[in-house]
Every structure is written in structure tokens, then in C-alpha cells.
N, C-alpha and C positions, 0 to 999 in steps of 0.2 A: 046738436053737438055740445050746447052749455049746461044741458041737463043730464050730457052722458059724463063729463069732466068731475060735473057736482055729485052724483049717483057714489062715482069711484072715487071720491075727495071721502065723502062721510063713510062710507063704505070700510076704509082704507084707517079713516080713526075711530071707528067702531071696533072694529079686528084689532087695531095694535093696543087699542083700551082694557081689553081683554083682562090683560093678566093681572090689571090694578084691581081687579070686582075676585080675585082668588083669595080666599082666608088664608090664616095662618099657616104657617107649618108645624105646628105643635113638636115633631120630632125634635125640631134642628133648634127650637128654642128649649127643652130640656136638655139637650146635649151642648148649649152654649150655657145655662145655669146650673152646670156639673163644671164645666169646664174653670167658670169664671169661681165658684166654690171651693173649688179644688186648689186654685191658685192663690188663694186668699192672703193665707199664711207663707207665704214663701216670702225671705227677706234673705239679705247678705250679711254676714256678716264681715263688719272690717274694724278689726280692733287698733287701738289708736300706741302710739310709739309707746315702747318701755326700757325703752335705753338711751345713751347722750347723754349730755351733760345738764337737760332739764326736760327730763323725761313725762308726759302728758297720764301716764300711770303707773302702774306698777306690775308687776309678773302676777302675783297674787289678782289683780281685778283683772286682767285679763282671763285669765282660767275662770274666775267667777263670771263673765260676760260669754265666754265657750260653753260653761254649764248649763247657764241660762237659753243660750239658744237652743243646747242640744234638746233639753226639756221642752222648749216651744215647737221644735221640728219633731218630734216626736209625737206630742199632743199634738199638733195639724194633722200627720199621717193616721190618727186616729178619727178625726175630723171627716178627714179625708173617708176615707173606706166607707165613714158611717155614711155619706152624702151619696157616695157612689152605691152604696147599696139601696138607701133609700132611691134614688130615681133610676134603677134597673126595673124593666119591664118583666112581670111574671107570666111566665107563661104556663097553665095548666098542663100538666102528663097524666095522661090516663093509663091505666094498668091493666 
């Protein structure tokens, strides 16, 4: 009976050991380094007060700080594409 308890003891952590001896998923780790790529560049922008009576900047630096981002979001989405195209899989057509 103590040898049949031990049999299904080792048995039982041999099977559920299993899935720790399985390699990578290669898939799901280039589509988390698109993902994580892709999000790089994303920021908020939150421009600081330009009005009151002791205003933190001016109308003019803000519009230069709107510029500025527009220009970085821009250049990411070009970033962007370039990354997402490099890790698309090709696949051969034949004719």
C-alpha cells in the first residue's frame, strides 16, 4: 500500500512538472516586443497654466510645447510602422 501512495506521489509531480521542461513561445514574445516598441513613445501632453495673475507661461510656449509634441507623435508613428513591419512574418506566394 506504501509503495502504491509513493508510485502516484512521484507520478503526479512528474506530470505536473511537465510544462516547466516546455521552451519558449517565441510567437508571443515578438508580439510583446512590437507591442512594448510600439508604445514607447507615447506621452501626454499637459501644458502648464497661461493665464491669472502669475501665469507659469505664456500662450506663445505653449503652442511651441503643442508643436513639439505634434512633431514627436508623428516621428513615433513613423517608428511605429517601421517596427511593425520589421517583425511581420513573411510568408512566401507562389505564382
Amino acid at each position: 500500500m506504501r509503495n502504491g501512495w509513493i508510485a502516484a506521489t512521484v507520478t503526479l509531480a512528474g506530470l505536473t512538472s511537465l510544462p516547466a521542461l516546455a521552451g519558449p513561445n517565441w510567437d508571443v514574445i515578438h508580439m510583446a516586443e512590437a507591442g512594448r516598441a510600439s508604445h514607447k513613445h507615447e506621452a501626454k501632453l499637459v501644458l502648464p497654466l497661461d493665464h491669472g495673475p502669475r501665469p507659469l507661461t505664456t500662450p506663445w510656449e505653449n503652442a511651441e510645447r503643442l508643436r513639439r509634441m505634434q512633431e514627436l507623435s508623428a516621428q513615433a508613428q513613423k517608428e511605429k510602422s517601421a517596427v511593425l513591419a520589421s517583425h511581420a512574418h513573411h510568408v512566401p506566394t507562389h505564382s
